[in-house]
Every structure is written in C-alpha cells, then in structure tokens.
C-alpha positions in Angstrom: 4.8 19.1 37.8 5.1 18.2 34.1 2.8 20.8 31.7 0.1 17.7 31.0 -0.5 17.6 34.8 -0.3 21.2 35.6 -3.2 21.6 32.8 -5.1 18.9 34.1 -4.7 20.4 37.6 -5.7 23.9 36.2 -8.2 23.0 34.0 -10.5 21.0 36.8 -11.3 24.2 38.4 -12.6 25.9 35.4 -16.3 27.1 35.8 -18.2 24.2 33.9 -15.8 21.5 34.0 -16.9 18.0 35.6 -14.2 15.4 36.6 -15.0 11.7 36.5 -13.4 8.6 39.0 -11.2 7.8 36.1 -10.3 11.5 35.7 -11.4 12.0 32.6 -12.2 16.0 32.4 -15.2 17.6 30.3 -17.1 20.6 29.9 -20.5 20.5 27.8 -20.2 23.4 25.3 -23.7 22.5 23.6 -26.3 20.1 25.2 -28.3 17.5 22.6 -31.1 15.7 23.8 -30.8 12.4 21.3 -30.0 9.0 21.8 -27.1 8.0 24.5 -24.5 5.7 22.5 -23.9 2.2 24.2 -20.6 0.0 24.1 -21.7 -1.8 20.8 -22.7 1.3 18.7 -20.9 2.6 16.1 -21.0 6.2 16.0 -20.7 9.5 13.7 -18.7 13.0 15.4 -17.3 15.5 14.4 -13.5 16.4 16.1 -10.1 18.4 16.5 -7.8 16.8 19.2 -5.1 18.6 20.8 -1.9 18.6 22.9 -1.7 20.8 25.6 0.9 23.3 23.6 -1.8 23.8 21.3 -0.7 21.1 18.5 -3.5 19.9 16.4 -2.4 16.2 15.5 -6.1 15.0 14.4 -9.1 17.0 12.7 -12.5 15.6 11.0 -13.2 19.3 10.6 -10.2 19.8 8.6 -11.0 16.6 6.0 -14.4 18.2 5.9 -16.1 15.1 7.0 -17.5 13.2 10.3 -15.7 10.2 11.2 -17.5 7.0 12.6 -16.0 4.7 15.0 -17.2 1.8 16.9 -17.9 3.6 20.3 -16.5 0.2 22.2 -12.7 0.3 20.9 -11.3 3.8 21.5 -9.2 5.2 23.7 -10.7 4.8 27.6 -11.2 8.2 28.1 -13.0 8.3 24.4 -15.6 5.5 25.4 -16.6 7.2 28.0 -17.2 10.5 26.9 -19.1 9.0 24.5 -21.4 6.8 27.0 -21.8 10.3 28.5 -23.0 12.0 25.4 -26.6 12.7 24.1 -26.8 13.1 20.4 -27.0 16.7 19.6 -23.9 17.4 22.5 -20.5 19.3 21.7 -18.3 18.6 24.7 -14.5 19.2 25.6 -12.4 16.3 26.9 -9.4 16.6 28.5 -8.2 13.2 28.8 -4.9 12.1 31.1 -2.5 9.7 29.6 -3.9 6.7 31.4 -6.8 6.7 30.0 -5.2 7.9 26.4 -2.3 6.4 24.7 -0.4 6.2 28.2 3.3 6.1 28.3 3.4 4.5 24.8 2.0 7.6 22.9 0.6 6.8 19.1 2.4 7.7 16.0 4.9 9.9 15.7 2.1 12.5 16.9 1.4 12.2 20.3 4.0 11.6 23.1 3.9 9.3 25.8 2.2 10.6 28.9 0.6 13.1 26.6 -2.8 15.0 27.8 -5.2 15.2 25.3 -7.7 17.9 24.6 -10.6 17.0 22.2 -13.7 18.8 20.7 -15.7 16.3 20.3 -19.3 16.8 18.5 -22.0 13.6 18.9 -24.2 13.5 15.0 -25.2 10.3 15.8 -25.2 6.7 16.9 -26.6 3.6 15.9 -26.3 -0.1 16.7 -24.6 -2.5 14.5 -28.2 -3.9 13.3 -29.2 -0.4 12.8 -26.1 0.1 10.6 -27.2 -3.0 8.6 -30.7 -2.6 7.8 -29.7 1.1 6.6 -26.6 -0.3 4.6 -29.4 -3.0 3.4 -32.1 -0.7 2.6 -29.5 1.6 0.8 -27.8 -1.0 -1.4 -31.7 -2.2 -2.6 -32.7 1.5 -3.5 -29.2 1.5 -5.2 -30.4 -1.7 -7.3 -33.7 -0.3 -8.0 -32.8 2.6 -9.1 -30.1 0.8 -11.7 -32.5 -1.0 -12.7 -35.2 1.4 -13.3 -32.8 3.3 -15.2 -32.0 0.1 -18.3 -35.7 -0.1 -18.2 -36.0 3.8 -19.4 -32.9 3.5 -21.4 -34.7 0.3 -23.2 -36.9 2.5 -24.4 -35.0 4.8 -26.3 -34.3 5.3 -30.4 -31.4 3.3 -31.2 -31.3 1.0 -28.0 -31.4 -2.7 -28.6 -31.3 -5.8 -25.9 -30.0 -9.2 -26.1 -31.5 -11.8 -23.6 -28.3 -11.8 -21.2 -30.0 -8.2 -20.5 -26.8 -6.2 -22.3 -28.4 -3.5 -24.3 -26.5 -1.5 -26.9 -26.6 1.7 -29.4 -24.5 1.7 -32.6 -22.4 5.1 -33.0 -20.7 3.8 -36.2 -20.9 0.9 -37.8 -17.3 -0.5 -39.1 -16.8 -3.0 -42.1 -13.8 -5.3 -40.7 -13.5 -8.5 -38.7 -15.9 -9.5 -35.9 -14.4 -11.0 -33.1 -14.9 -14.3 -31.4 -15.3 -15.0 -27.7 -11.5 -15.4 -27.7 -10.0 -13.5 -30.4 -7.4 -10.6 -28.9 -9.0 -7.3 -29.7 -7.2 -3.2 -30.0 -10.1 -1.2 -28.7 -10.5 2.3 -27.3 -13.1 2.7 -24.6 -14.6 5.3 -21.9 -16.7 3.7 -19.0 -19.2 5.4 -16.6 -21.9 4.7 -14.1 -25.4 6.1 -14.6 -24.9 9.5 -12.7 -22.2 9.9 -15.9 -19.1 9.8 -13.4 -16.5 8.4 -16.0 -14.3 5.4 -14.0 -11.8 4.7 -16.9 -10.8 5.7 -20.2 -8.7 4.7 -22.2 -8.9 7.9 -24.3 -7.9 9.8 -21.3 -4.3 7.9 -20.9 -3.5 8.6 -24.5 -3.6 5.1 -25.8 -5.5 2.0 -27.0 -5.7 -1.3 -24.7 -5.1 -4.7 -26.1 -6.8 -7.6 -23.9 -8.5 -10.9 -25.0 -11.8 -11.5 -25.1 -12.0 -14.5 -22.5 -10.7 -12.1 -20.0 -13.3 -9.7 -18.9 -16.7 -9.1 -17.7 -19.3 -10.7 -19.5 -21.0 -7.6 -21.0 -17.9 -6.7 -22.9 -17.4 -10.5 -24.1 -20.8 -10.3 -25.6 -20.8 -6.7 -26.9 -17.4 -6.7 -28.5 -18.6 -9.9 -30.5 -21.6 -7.7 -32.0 -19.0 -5.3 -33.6 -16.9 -5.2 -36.4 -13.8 -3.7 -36.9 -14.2 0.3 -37.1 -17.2 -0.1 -34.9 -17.7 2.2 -32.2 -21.1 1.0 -29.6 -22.2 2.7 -26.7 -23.2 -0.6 -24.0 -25.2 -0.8 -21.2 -23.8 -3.3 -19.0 -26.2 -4.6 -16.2 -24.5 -5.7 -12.9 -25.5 -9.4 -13.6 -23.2 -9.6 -16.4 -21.2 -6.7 -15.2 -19.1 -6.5 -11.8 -21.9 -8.4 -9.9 -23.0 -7.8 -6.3 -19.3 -6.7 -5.1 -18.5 -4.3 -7.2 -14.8 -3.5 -8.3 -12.5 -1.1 -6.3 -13.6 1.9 -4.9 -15.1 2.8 -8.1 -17.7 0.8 -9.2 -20.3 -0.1 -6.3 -22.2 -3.3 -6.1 -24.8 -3.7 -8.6 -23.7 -1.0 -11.0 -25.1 -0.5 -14.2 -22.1 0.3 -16.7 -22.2 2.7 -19.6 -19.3 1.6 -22.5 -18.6 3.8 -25.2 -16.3 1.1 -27.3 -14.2 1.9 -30.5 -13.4 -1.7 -32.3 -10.0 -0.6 -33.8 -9.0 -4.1 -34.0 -8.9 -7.6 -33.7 -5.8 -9.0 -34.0 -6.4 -12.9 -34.1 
C-alpha cells in the first residue's frame, strides 16, 4: 500500500470523518448555517491544500485573500465538497486521486495519484445573476460617485469647464507656443484617480514624454491645446472623454475620472 492509500485507509476511521460513494473523505471542523452552493455558482473560500507528506503546494491564506471559483469546474472531489457545504462551514477534504488530478497530477506540484488534503473555508456563494447585479450595482455607485466628485470639484476657486465636460486649474501660466490638435508636444505629467492613487508619472521615470497630439485620450487633446508653452494645468478628465466605459489596464477602472497635473515644456511642431 502506497502512503496516499494508507492515509486514506487511516484517515476514514478518524472520530468525525464521513466517507462519500465517490470516496471523497471530510471532517466538518466548523458548521455554517448559510446558503448551500449549486453547480452554477461561483463561490468565495478561503484554503491551504496539502500532500500527504505535509507539502503545502496551494494557499489563499498565504496571498492573504479568498479565492472565488465557479463551484461547477473544479476538481470532482472539490464540487462536491462544496455542494456539501453551508456558508459559514470549515471542513477538511481528503480527496483520492480519482476524483483529483488522477494519474496525470497538475503542475510541477502535485504528483500523479497524489492524495490531497484541503482546508477548505465556505465565505460565500452566489449565482452568476447574483454576481452581475452586484458587479452592476457596484460599477453605477462607482460612476456616481465620479461624477459627484467633478460636480464638487466644479465648484472650486480656480476650476474652469469647457462643454466636452474637461475642467481645468492653471498652476502656471507659460508665454510660448500653443499647440494644435496635431502638433508633437515635450510635456511632463503625473496622472491619478480621485482616491489620489497616482497611475503614471512621468516625473517618477526621470524623463519627459514626447507624443502627438492626435494620439491620445480626448481630455489631453483638448487640455494640452488650452496651454502654452511653460504651462503647467492641473485637468480633470471625465471618463466620456477619458478611458470610457472599459477602462485601461488594471489601472484605471471603467468610468474613471482622471486627475492630470501637465507641464507644457514644449511643442515641437
């Protein structure tokens, strides 16, 4: 007997420990009283998995963050622990090969015909319409709040709006060229969302960016052709003539509000 079955055989006869047809193996450490996930629900836990040896080869714990997964396309012996499961449960799976990775294994991590033991704590679950009306919901408190802030910022000393929505400040006034929609431009430039988390900066890498005029976000085409050079503007980009509903990257959600602080070193034809 190989050490995954001799744990497996071991393990079913500790006090606790319930044994299902497939022969999946748990023991309920905490009981919940929740909401039971179904096939189509996508949900949030907390885990460590194991080998039998005692190598750790997965951890949300460790990354300091739940994971969610759609409930329906995990491992066998995953799905249905998790059918099992009450929100609120902490439960201990031992899970045989064949209803694991199986001979196969997965990575460079787990072996074939590896046992796996898993701590597995349910947060939550939620159906995929659930997901989207609180994905929904969230994205138009997002907006709201974006645009709530402009309106505030209209308001302040300094502040002035053109009717694409782009407000601006001046910081310094310069007394050289003024760009057109297509000139080439030398500027300098710090960007940040409302909350004041800074996305890029060009003062940060050391150096000045060159870039023309016809190739970037609206907001910038329009703001840089309100300066001259020597100028330095804060602008207040909203997301209609910013990054739009998508977004950009991981850094700048959908429907962002962008705050520019622009230095106009030069335009350059």
């Amino acid at each position: 007997m190989n050490p995954d079955q001799a744990y497996l055989a071991e393990n079913k006869n500790k006090d606790g420990v319930q044994v299902t047809e497939s022969g999946l193996q748990y023991l309920v450490i905490k009981s919940g009283n929740g909401a039971k996930p179904e096939d189509d629900h996508v949900v949030t836990v907390h885990y460590a998995g194991r080998l039998v040896d005692g190598t750790e080869f997965d951890s949300s714990y460790k990354r300091g963050e739940p994971a969610q997964f759609p409930a329906g396309r995990l491992i066998k012996g995953w799905t249905e622990a998790l059918m099992l499961m009450s929100v609120g449960d902490k439960w201990e799976l031992a899970i045989p090969a064949e209803i694991g990775y199986g001979d196969a294994g997965a990575g460079g991590t787990i072996p074939g015909g590896a046992t796996l033991i898993f701590d597995v704590e349910l947060l939550d679950t939620k159906s995929h319409r659930e997901m989207h009306a609180e994905k929904t919901a969230a994205m138009e408190n997002f907006k709201n709040a974006q645009f709530s802030w402009l309106d505030e910022n209209a308001t302040k000393d300094g502040v002035q709006a053109t009717e694409s929505g782009l407000q601006y400040k001046v910081l310094t006034e310069g007394e050289g060229k003024t760009p057109s929609a297509t000139s080439q431009v030398t500027v300098h430039y710090e960007g940040k969302l409302i909350t004041g988390e800074i996305f890029d900066s060009s003062y940060k890498r050391g150096e000045t960016i060159q870039f023309g005029l016809n190739q970037v976000i609206p907001g910038w085409t329009e703001g840089l052709q309100l300066m001259t050079e020597g100028s330095t503007y804060e602008l207040y980009i909203p997301y209609s003539i910013g990054y739009g509903e998508r977004g950009s990257g991981g850094s700048i959600p959908p429907f962002a509000t962008l705050i520019f602080k622009v230095e106009l070193v030069s335009v350059d034809s």
